[in-house]
N, CA, C and O atoms as a GROMACS GRO file, in nm:
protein
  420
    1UNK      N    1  11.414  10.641   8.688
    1UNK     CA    2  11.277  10.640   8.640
    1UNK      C    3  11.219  10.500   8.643
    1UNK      O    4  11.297  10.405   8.636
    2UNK      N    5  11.095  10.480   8.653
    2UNK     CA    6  11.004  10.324   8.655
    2UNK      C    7  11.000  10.336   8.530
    2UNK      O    8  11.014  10.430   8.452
    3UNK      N    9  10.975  10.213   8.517
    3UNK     CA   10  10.922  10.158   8.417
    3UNK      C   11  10.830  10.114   8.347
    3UNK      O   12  10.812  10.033   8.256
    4UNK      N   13  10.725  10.249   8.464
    4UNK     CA   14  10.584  10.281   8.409
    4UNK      C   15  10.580  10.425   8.348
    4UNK      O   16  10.480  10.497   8.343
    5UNK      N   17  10.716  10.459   8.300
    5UNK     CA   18  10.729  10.590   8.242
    5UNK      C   19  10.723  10.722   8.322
    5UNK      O   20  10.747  10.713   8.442
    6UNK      N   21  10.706  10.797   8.290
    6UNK     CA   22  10.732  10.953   8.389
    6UNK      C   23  10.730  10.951   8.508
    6UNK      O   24  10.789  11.045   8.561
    7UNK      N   25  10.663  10.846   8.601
    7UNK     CA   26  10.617  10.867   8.699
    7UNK      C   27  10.769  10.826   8.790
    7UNK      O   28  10.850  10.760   8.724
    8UNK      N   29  10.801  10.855   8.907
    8UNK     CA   30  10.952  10.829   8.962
    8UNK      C   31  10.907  10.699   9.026
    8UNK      O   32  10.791  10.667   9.056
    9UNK      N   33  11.010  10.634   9.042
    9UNK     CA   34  10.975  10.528   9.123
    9UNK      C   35  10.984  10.594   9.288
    9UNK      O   36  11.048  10.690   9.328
   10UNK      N   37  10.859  10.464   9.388
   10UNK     CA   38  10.849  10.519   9.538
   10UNK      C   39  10.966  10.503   9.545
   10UNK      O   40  11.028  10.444   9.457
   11UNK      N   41  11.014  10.548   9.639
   11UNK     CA   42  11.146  10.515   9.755
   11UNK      C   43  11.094  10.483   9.867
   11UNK      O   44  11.140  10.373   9.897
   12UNK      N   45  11.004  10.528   9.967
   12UNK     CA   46  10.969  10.566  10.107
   12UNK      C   47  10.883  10.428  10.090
   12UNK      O   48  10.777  10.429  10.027
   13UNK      N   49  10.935  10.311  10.150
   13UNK     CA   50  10.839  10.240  10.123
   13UNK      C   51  10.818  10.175  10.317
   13UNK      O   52  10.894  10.116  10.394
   14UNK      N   53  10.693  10.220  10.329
   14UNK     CA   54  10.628  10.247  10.450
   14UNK      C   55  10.592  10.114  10.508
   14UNK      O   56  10.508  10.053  10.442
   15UNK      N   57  10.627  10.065  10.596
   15UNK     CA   58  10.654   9.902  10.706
   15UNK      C   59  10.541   9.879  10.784
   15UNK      O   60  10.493   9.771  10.820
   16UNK      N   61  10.495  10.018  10.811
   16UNK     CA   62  10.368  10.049  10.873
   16UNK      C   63  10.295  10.163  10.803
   16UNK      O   64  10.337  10.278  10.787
   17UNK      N   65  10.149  10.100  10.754
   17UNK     CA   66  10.079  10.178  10.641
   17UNK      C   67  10.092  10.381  10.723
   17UNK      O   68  10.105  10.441  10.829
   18UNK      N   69  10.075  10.400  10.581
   18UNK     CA   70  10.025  10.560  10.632
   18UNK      C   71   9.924  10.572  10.684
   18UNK      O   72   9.902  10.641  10.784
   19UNK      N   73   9.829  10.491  10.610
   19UNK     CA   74   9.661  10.492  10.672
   19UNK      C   75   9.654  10.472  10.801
   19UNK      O   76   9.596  10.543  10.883
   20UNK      N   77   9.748  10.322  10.827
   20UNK     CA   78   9.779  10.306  10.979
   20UNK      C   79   9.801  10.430  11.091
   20UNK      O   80   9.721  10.474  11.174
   21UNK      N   81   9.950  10.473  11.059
   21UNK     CA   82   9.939  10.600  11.073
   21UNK      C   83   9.899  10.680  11.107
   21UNK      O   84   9.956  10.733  11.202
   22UNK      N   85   9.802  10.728  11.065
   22UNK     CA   86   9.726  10.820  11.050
   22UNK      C   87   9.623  10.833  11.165
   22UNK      O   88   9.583  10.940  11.213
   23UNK      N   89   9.587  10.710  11.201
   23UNK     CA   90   9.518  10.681  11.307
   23UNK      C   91   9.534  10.758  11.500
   23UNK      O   92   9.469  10.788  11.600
   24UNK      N   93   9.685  10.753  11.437
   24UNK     CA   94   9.734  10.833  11.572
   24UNK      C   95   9.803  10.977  11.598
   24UNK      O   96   9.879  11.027  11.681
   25UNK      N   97   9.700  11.031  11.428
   25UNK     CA   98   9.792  11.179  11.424
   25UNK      C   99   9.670  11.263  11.545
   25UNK      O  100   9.611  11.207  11.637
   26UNK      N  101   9.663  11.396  11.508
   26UNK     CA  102   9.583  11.499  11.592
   26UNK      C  103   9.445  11.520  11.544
   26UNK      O  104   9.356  11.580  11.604
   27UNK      N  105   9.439  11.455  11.412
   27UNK     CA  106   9.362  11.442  11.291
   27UNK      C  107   9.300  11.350  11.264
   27UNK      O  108   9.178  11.348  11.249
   28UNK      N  109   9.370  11.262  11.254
   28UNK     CA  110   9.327  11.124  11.204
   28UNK      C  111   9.364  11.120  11.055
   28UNK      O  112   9.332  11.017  10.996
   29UNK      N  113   9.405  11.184  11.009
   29UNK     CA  114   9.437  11.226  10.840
   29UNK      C  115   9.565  11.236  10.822
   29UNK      O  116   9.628  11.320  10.886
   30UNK      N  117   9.630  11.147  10.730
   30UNK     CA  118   9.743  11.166  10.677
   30UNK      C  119   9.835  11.236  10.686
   30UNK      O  120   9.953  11.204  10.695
   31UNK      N  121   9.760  11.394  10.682
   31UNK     CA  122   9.845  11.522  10.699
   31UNK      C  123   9.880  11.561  10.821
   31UNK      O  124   9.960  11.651  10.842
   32UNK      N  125   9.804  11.476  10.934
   32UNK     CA  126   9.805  11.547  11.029
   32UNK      C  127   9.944  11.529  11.148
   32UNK      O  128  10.039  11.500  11.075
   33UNK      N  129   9.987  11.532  11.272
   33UNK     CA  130  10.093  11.515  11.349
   33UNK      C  131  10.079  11.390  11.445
   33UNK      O  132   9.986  11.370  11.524
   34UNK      N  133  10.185  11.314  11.424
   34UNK     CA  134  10.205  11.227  11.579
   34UNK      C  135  10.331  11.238  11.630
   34UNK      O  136  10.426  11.314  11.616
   35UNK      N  137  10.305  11.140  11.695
   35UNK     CA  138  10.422  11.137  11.792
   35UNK      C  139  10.525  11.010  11.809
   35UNK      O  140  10.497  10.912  11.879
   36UNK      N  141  10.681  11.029  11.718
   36UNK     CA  142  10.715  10.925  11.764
   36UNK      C  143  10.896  10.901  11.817
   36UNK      O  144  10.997  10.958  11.775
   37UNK      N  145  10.878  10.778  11.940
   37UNK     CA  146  10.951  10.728  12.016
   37UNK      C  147  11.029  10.638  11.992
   37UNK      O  148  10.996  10.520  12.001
   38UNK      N  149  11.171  10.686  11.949
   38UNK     CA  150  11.243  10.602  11.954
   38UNK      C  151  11.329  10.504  12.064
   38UNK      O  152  11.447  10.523  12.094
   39UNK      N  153  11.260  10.417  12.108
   39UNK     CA  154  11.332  10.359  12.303
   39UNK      C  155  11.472  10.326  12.245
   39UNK      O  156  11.552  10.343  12.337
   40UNK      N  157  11.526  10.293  12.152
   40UNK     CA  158  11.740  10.297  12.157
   40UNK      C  159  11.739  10.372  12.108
   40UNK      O  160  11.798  10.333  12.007
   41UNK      N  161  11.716  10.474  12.092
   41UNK     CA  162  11.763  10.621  12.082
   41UNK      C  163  11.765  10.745  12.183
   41UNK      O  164  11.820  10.851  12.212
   42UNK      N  165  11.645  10.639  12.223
   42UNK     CA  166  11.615  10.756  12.354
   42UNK      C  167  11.569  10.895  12.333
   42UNK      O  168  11.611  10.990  12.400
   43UNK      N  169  11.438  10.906  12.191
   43UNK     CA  170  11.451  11.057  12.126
   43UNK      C  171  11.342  10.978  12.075
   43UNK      O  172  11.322  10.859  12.050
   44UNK      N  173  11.247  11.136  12.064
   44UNK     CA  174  11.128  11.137  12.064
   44UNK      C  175  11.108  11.254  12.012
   44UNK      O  176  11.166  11.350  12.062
   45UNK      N  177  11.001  11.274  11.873
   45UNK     CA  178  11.014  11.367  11.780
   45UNK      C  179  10.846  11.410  11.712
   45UNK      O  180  10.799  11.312  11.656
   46UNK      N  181  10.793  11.479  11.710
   46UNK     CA  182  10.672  11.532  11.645
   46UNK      C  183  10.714  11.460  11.461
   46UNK      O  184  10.828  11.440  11.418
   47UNK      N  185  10.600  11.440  11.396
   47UNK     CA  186  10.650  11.433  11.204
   47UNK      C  187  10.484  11.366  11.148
   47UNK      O  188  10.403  11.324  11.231
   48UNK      N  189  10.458  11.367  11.011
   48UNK     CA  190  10.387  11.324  10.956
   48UNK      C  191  10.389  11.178  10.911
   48UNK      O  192  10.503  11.131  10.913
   49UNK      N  193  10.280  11.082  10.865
   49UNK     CA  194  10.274  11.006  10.831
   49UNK      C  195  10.388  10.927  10.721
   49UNK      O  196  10.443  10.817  10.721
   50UNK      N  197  10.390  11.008  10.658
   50UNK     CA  198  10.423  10.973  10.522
   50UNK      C  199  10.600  11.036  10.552
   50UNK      O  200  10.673  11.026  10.453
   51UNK      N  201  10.659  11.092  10.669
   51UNK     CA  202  10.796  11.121  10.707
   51UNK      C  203  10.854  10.980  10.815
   51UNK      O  204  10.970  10.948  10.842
   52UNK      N  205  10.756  10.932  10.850
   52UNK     CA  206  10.794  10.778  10.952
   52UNK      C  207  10.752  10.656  10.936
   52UNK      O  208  10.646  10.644  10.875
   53UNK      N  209  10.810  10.549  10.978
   53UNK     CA  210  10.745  10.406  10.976
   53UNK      C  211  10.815  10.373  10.827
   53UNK      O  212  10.755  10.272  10.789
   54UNK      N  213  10.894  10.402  10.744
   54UNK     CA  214  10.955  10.387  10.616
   54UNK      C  215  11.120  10.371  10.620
   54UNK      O  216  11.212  10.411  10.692
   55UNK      N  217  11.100  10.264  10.466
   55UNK     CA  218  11.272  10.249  10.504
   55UNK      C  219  11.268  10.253  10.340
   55UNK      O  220  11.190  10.204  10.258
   56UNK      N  221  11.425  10.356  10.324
   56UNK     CA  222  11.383  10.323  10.173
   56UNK      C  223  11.442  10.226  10.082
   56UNK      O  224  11.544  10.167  10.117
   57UNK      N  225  11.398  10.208   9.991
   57UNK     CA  226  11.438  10.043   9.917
   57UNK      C  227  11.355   9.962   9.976
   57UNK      O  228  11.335   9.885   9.883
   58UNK      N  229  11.264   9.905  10.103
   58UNK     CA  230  11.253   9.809  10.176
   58UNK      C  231  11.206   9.750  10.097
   58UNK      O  232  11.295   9.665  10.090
   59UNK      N  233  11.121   9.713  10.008
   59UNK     CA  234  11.055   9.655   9.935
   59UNK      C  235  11.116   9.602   9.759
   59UNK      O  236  11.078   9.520   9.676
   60UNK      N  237  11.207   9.685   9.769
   60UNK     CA  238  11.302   9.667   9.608
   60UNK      C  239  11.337   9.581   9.536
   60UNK      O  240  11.459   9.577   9.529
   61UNK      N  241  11.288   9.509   9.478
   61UNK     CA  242  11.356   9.384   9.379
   61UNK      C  243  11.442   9.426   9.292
   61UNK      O  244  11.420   9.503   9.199
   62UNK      N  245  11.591   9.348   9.338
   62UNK     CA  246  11.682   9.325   9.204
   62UNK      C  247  11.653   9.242   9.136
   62UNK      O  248  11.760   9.206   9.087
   63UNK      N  249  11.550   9.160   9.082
   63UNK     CA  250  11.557   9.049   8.979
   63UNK      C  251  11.524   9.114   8.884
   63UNK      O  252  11.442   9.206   8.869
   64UNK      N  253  11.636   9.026   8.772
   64UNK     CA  254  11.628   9.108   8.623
   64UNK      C  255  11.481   9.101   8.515
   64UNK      O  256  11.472   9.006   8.437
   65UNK      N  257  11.403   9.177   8.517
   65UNK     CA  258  11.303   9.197   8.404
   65UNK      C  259  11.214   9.232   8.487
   65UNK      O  260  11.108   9.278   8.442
   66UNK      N  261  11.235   9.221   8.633
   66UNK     CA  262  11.062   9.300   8.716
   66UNK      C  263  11.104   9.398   8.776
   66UNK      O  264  11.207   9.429   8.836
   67UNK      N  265  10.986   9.457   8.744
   67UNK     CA  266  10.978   9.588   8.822
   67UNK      C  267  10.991   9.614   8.959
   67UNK      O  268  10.913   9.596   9.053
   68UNK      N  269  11.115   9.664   8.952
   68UNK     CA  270  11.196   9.680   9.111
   68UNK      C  271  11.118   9.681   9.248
   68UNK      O  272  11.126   9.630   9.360
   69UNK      N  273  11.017   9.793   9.155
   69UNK     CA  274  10.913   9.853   9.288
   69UNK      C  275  10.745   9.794   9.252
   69UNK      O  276  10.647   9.868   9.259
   70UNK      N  277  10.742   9.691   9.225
   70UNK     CA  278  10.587   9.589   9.200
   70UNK      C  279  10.560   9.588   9.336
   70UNK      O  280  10.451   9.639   9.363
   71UNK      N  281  10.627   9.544   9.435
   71UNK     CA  282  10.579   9.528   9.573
   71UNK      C  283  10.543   9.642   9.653
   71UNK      O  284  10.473   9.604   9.747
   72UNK      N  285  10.561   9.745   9.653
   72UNK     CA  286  10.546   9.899   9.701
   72UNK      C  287  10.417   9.916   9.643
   72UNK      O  288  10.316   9.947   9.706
   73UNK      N  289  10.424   9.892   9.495
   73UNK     CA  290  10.305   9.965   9.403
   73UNK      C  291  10.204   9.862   9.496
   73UNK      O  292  10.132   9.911   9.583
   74UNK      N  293  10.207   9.729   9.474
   74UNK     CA  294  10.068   9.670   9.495
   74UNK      C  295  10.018   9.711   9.644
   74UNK      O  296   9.900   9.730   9.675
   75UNK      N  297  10.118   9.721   9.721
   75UNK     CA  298  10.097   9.753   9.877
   75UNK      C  299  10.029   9.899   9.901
   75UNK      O  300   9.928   9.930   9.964
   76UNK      N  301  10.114   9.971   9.833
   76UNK     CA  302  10.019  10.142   9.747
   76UNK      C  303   9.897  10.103   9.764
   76UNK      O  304   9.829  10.156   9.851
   77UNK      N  305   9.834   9.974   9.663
   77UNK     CA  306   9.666   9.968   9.593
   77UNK      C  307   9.612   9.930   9.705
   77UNK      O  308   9.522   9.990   9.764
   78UNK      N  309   9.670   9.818   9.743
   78UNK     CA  310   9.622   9.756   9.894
   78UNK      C  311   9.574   9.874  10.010
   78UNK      O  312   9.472   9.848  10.074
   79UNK      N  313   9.623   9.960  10.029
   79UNK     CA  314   9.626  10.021  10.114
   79UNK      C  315   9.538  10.161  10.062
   79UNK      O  316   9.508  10.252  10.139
   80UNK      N  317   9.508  10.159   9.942
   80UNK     CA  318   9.422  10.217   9.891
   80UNK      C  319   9.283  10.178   9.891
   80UNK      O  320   9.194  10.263   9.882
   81UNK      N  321   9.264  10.074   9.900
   81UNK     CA  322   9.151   9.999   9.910
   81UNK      C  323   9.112   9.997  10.034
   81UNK      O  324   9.008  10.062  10.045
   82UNK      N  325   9.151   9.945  10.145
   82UNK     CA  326   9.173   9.927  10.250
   82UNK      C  327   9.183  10.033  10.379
   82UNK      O  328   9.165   9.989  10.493
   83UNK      N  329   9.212  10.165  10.358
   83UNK     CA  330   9.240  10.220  10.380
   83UNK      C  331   9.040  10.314  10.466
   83UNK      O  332   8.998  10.342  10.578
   84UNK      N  333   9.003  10.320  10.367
   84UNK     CA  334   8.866  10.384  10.416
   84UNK      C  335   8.801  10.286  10.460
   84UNK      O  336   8.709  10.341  10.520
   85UNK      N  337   8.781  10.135  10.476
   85UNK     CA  338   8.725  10.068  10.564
   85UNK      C  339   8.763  10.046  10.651
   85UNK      O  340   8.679  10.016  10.736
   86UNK      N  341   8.917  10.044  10.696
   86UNK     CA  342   8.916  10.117  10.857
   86UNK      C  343   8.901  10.174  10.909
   86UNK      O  344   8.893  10.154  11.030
   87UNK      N  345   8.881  10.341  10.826
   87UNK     CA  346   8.856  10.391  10.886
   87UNK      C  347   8.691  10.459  10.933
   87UNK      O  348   8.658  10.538  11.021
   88UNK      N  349   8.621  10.392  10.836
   88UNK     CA  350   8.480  10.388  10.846
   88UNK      C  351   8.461  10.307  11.040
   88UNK      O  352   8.411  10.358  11.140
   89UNK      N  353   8.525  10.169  11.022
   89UNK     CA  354   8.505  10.083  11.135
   89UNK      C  355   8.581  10.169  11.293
   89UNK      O  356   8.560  10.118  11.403
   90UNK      N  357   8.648  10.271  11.283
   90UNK     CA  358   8.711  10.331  11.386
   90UNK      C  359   8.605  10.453  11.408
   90UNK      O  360   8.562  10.484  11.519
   91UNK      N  361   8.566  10.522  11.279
   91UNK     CA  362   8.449  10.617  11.287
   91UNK      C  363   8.311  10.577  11.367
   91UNK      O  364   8.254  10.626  11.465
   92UNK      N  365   8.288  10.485  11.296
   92UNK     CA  366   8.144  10.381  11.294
   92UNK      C  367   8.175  10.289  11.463
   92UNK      O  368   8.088  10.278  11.549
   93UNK      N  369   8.243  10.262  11.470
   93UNK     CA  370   8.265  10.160  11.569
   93UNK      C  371   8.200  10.072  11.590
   93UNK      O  372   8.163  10.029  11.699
   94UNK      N  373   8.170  10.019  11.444
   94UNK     CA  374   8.109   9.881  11.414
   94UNK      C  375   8.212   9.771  11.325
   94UNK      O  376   8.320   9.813  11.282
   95UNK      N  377   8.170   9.631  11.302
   95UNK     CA  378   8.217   9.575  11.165
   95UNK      C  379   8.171   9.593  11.074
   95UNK      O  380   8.051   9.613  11.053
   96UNK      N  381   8.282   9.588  10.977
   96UNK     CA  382   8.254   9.619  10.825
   96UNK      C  383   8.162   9.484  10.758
   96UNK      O  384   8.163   9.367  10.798
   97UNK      N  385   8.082   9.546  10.642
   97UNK     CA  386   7.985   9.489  10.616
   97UNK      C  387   8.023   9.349  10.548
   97UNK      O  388   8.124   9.299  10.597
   98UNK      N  389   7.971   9.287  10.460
   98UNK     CA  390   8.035   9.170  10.415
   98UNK      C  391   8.143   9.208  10.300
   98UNK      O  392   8.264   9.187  10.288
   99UNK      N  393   8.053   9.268  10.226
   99UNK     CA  394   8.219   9.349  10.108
   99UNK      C  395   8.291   9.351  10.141
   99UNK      O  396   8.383   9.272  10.116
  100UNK      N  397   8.295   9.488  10.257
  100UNK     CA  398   8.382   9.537  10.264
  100UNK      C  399   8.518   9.411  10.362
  100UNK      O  400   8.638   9.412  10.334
  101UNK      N  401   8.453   9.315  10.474
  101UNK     CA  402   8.506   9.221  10.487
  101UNK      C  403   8.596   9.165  10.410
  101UNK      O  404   8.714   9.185  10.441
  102UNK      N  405   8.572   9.093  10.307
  102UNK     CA  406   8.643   9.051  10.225
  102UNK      C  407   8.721   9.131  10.165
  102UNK      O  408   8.810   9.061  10.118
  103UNK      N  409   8.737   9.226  10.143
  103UNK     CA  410   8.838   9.313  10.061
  103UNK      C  411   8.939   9.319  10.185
  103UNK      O  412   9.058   9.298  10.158
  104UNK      N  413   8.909   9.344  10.305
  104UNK     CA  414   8.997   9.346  10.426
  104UNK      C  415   9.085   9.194  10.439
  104UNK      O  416   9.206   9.180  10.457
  105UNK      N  417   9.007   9.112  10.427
  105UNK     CA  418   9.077   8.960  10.353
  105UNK      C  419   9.192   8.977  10.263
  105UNK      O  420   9.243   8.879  10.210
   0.00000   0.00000   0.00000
């Protein structure tokens, strides 16, 4: 359990955003399918966003008194934020306005 109470701590902590992601499903949405290639594996597999691009622990702090998973969470918000002004600018196929600029900062 975290140590923000009920909630579980992430595991799946994603190297390449979901939002990212997402960009290259059938959809464009989170939920939707891509496609991915493993070249040393030689295997190549259909899956969702939020099933690839993740390693788990990657982000995990053992230091004693912080919260293991602070770096996941803030990357979470980040990418929460962040997340609809790309995809406004891929919709739009313009730049984002000055706000929204800076928050992309």
């Amino acid at each position: 359990m975290s140590s923000a109470g009920s909630q579980p701590e992430p595991r799946r902590h994603h190297y390449v955003p979901r939002c990212w992601l997402a960009g290259f499903t059938d959809t464009g949405e989170k939920d939707g399918t891509l496609y991915v290639t493993d070249l040393g594996r030689k295997k190549q597999w259909s899956g969702k966003p939020g099933n690839n691009g993740f390693i788990n622990d990657f982000y995990r702090i053992s230091e004693e008194g912080l919260d293991p998973v602070m770096v996941e969470r803030a990357l979470a918000q980040m990418e929460s934020e962040v997340a609809p002004i790309l995809q406004a600018v891929d919709r739009e196929r313009c730049p984002p306005d000055k706000e929204a600029f800076a928050k992309l900062l």
